[in-house]
C-alpha positions in Angstrom: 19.0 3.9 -21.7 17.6 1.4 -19.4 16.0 -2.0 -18.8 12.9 -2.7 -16.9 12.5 -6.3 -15.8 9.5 -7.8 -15.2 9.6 -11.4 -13.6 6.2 -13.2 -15.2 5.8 -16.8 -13.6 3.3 -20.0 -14.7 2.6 -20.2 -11.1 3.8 -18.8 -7.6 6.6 -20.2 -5.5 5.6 -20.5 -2.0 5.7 -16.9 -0.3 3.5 -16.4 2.4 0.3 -15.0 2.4 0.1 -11.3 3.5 -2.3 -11.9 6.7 -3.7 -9.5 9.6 -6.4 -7.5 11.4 -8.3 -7.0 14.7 -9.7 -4.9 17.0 -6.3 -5.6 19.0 -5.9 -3.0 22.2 -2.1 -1.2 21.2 -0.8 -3.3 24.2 -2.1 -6.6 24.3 0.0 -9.4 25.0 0.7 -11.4 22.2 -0.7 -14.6 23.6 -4.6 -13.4 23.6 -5.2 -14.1 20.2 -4.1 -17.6 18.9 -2.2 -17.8 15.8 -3.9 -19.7 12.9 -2.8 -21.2 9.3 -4.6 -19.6 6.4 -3.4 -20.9 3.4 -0.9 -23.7 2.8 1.0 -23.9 -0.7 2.9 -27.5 -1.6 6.4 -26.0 -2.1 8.0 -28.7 -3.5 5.0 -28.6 -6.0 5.3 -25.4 -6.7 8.7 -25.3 -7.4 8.8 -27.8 -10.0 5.9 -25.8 -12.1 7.6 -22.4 -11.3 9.2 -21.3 -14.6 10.5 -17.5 -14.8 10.5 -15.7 -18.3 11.8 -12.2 -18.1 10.8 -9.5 -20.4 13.0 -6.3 -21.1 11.8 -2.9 -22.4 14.0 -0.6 -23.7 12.5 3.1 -22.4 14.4 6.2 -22.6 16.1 7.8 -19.4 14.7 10.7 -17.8 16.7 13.7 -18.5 16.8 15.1 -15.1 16.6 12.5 -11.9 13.4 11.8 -10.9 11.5 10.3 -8.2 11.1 6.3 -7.9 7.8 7.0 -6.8 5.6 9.6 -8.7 8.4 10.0 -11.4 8.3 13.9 -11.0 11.7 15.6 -10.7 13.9 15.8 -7.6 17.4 16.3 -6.9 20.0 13.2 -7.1 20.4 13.1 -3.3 16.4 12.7 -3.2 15.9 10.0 -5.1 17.9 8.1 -3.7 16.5 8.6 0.3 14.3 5.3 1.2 10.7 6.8 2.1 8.9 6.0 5.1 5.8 4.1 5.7 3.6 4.9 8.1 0.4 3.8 9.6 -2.9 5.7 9.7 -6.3 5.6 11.1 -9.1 6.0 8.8 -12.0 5.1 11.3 -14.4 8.3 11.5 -13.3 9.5 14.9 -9.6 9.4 13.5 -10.2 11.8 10.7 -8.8 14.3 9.1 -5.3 12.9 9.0 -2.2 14.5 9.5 -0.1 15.3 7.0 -1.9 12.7 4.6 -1.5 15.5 1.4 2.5 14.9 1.5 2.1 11.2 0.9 3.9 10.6 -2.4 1.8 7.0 -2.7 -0.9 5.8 0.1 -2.3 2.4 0.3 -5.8 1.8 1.6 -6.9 -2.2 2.5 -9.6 -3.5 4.5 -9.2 -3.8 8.5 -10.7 -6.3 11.0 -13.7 -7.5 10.0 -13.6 -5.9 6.7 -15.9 -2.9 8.4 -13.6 0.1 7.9 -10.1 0.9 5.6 -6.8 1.5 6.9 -4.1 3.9 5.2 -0.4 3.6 4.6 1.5 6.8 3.3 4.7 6.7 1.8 6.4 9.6 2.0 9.2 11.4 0.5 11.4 13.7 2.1 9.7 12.9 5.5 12.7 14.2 7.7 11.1 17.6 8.1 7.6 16.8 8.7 6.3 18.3 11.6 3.3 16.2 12.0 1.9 12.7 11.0 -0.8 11.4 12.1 -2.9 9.7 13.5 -1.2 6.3 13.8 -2.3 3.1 14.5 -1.4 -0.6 14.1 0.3 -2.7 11.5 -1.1 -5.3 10.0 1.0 -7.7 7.7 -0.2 -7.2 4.2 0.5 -3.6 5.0 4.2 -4.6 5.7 4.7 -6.5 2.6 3.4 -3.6 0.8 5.8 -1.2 2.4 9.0 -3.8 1.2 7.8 -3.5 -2.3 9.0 -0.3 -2.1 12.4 -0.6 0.5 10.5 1.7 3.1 11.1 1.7 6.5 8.2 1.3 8.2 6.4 2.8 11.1 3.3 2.1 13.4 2.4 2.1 16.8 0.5 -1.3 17.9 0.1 -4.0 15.7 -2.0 -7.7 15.6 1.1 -9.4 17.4 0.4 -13.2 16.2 0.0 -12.2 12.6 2.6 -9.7 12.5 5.1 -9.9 14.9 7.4 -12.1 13.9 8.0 -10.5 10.5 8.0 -7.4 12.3 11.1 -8.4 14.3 12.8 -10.2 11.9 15.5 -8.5 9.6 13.2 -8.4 7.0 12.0 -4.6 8.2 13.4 -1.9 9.5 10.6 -1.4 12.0 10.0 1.9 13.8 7.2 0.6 16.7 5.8 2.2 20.1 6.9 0.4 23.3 4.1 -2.1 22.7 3.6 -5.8 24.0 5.2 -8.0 21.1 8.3 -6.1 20.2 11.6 -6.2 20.9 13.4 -3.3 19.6 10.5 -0.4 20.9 11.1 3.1 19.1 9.5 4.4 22.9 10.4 8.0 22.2 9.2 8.2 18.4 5.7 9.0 19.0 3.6 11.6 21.1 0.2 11.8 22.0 -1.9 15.2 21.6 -4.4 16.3 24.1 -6.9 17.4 21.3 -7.8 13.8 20.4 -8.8 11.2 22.6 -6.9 7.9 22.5 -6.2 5.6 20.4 -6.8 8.4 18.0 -4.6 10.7 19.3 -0.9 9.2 18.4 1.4 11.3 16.3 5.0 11.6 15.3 7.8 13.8 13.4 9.8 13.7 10.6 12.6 14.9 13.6 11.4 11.7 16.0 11.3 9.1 13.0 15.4 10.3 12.1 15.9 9.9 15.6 14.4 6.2 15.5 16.1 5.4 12.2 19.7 6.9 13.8 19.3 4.8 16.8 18.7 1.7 15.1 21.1 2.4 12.4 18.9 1.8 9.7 20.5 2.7 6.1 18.7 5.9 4.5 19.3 5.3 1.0 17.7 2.3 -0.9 19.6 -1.3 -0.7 21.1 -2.8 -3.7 18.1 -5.2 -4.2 15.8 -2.1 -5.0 13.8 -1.7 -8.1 11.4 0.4 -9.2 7.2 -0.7 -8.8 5.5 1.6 -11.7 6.3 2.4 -15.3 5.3 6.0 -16.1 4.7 7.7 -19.1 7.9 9.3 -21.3 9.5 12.5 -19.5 7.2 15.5 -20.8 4.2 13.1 -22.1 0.7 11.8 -20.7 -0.6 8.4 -20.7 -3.3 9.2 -22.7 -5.1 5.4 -23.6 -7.4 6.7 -25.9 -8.8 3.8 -26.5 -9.4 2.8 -23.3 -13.1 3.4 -21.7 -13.6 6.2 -20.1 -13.8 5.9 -16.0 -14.5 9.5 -13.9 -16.0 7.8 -11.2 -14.7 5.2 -8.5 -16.4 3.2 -5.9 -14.5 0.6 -4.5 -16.9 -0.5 -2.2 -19.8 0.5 -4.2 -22.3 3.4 -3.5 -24.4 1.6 -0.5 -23.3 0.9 3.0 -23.4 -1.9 5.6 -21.0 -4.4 3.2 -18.7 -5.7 4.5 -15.8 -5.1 1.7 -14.1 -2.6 4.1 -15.1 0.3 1.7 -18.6 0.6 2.1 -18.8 2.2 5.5 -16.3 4.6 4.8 -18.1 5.7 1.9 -15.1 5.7 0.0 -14.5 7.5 -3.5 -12.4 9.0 -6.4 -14.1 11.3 -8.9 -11.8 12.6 -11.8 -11.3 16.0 -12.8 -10.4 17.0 -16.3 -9.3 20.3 -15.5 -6.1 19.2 -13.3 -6.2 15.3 -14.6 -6.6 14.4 -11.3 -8.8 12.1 -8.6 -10.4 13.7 -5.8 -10.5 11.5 -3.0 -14.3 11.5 -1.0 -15.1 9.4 2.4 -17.7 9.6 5.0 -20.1 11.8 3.0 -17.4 14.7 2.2 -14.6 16.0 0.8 -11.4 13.6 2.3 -9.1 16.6 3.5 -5.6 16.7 4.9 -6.1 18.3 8.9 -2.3 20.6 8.4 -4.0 22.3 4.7 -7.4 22.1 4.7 -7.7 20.9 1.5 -9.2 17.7 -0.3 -6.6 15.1 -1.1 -6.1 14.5 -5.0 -3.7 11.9 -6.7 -2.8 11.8 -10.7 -3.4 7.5 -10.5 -5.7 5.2 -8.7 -5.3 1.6 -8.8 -7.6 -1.1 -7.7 -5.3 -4.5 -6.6 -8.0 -7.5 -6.2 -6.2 -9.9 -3.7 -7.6 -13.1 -2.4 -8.8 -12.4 1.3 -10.0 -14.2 4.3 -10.6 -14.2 7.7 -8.2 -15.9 9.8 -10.2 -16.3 13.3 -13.3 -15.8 14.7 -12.5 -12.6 15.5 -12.5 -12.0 11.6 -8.7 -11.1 12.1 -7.8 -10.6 7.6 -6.1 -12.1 5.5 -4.6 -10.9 2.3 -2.3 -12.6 -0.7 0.2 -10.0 -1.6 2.1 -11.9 -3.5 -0.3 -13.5 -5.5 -0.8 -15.2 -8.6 -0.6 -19.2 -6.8 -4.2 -19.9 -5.6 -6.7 -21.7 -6.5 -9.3 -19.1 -8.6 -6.4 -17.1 -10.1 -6.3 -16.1 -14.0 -4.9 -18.8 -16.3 -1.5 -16.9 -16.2 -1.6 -16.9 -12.4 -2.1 -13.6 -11.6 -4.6 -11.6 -10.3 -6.6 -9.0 -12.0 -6.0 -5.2 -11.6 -7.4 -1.7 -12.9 -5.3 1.2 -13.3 -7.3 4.7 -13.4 -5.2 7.1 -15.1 -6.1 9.9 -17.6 -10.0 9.5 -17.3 -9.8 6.0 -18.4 -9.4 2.6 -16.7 -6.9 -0.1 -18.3 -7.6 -4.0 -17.4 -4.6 -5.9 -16.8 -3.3 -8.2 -13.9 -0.4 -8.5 -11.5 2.5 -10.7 -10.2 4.4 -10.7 -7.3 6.8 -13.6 -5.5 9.3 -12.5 -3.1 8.8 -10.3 -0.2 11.5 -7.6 -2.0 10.0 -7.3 -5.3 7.5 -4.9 -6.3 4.2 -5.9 -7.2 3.8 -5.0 -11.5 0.9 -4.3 -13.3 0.7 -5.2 -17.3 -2.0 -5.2 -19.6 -3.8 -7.6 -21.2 -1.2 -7.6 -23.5 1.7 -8.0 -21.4 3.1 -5.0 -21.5 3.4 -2.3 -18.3 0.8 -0.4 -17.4 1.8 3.5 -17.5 1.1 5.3 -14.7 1.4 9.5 -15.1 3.5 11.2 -13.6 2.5 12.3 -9.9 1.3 10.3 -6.6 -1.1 7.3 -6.6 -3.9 6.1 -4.6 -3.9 1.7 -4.4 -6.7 0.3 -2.8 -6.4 -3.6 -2.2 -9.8 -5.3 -2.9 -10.9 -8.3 -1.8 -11.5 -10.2 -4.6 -14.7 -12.2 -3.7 -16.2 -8.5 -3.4 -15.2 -7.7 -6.5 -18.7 -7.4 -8.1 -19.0 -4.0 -5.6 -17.2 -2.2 -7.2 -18.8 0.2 -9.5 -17.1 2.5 -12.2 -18.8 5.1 -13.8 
């Protein structure tokens, strides 16, 4: 048997807010964009009103080991391998992606502006990948993401006054491009393909990235502080939520364009199949396909993560609360709301986060976890004061 904690607080302790964006050129010096303060949060304050309760669950072990991430089986050695995060293009002209279908979990969020999305694969096994692409900057909220789950992380660029501290801090084992703002470049990690034209044309390997991770000497297995983000559904079981209403279509930017919610223009959404129990992923007017297989990109969970967003400058640089659950505007309990899509049915429930190593957890109205089934899931930040354009059918 084993325990699942889940850290529930009154209010947040003062973590700091998970900030980027910008229509930053891959090398430009840090000092053209001027660093600004988003949010504040009274620390003393908050520590006096934090107050932790912890509540166990009891579930059964697996009877084979199994993935951290999709909960589907794998040998001992694999579960055990940290995965690598990596940054990806999802403007038009940098589409299809690269290797996208192999992604155990992606993230999506909006970028600059909130005109387009950017991705952020997690993958598994990644040391044998022959191509991923196409890669682009990091943005901060995209790094905290990636420590929820003890990745390293990779990108090539990045919004160096939001980001680049944290980036070269011991907080992440960064794999970067020899870019203005960091001081441990990765220069031989990524290539450049003649096919594309630039930025849209970076790449790497799953032989390049061990190369990086060698040279650095980052650790490939998880660190003690580790724990695992989702609850899944017993070994050999669905989450079924019966009575849960029924959800088989996703917009999370709504069906029109020209919002600015970062969805909108890319047109993005999820449409559920009963057949396979999964989401088909659609963008840009089509089928969202992976460029290596030629086929449309399908996950077995989708989850919408509202966050309180803002822009930071008048370049419309975002902003986004990761960590959540402190603000002004936040639930009663704190924390912010979420929907899980799993099964052909959505399930309303919120989510807490407070230090930059814990994973972000999702309960139900209830309390208790959300299950997720087994398989790979799709989380799409959303900016909460765009909330209302979201439509599920």
């Amino acid at each position: 048997m084993r325990k699942i904690s889940l850290f529930c607080l009154a209010f947040a302790m003062s973590a700091a807010l998970c900030a980027c964006g910008g229509n930053e050129q891959e090398q430009a010096p840090a000092e053209t964009i001027e660093a600004e303060s988003t949010v504040a949060v009274e620390s003393d304050a908050a520590e006096s009103i934090a107050e932790e309760t912890t509540v166990e669950e009891t579930i059964a072990e697996d009877p084979v080991p199994t993935s951290y991430l999709t909960g589907l089986e794998c040998t001992e050695e694999e579960r055990e391998l940290r995965p690598m995060a990596v940054m990806l293009n999802n403007i038009k002209a940098g589409c299809p992606q690269a290797g996208l279908a192999q992604a155990s979990v992606i993230y999506e969020a909006p970028m600059e502006a909130a005109d387009v999305t950017r991705l952020m694969p997690l993958f598994e096994n990644w040391q044998d990948m022959e191509t991923i692409g196409y890669i682009r900057s990091s943005r901060d909220y995209f790094v905290y993401c990636a420590l929820e789950f003890d990745a390293i992380y990779a990108h090539f660029g990045q919004a160096t006054p939001y980001v680049g501290d944290l980036l070269n801090s011991d907080k992440v084992d960064n794999i970067s491009g020899a870019v203005a703002g960091i001081e441990k470049p990765a220069s031989k990690a990524f290539l450049r393909t003649d096919e594309r034209k630039a930025p849209h044309n970076v790449y790497t390997t799953g032989e390049l990235l061990m190369d990086a991770v060698e040279k650095f000497g980052y650790s490939l297995t998880y660190h003690d502080t580790h724990s695992q983000k989702f609850t899944f559904a017993p070994w050999g079981e669905r989450a079924e939520y019966e009575d849960e209403t029924k959800a088989t279509v996703l917009y999370p930017g709504g069906k029109s364009t020209g919002i600015a919610n970062g969805y909108s223009n890319v047109q993005a959404r999820f449409e559920y199949n009963e057949e396979d129990g999964k989401y088909y992923r659609y963008q840009y007017g089509g089928e969202h396909i992976d460029e290596l297989t030629g086929e449309q990109l399908a996950v077995d969970n989708v989850i919408f993560q509202y966050c309180h967003g803002e822009f930071r400058d008048e370049k419309k640089y975002m902003a986004f609360n990761c960590h959540g659950g402190w603000e002004e505007g936040a639930a009663a309990t704190g924390n912010y709301n979420v929907k899980v899509f799993t099964n052909g049915k959505v399930i309303d429930g919120t989510w807490s986060r407070y230090t930059d190593n814990d994973p972000a957890l999702y309960v139900d109205v209830d309390g208790n976890p959300i299950e997720l089934n087994r398989g790979k899931t799709w989380i799409c930040l959303i900016w909460d004061e765009h909330a209302e354009d979201v439509v599920i059918e």
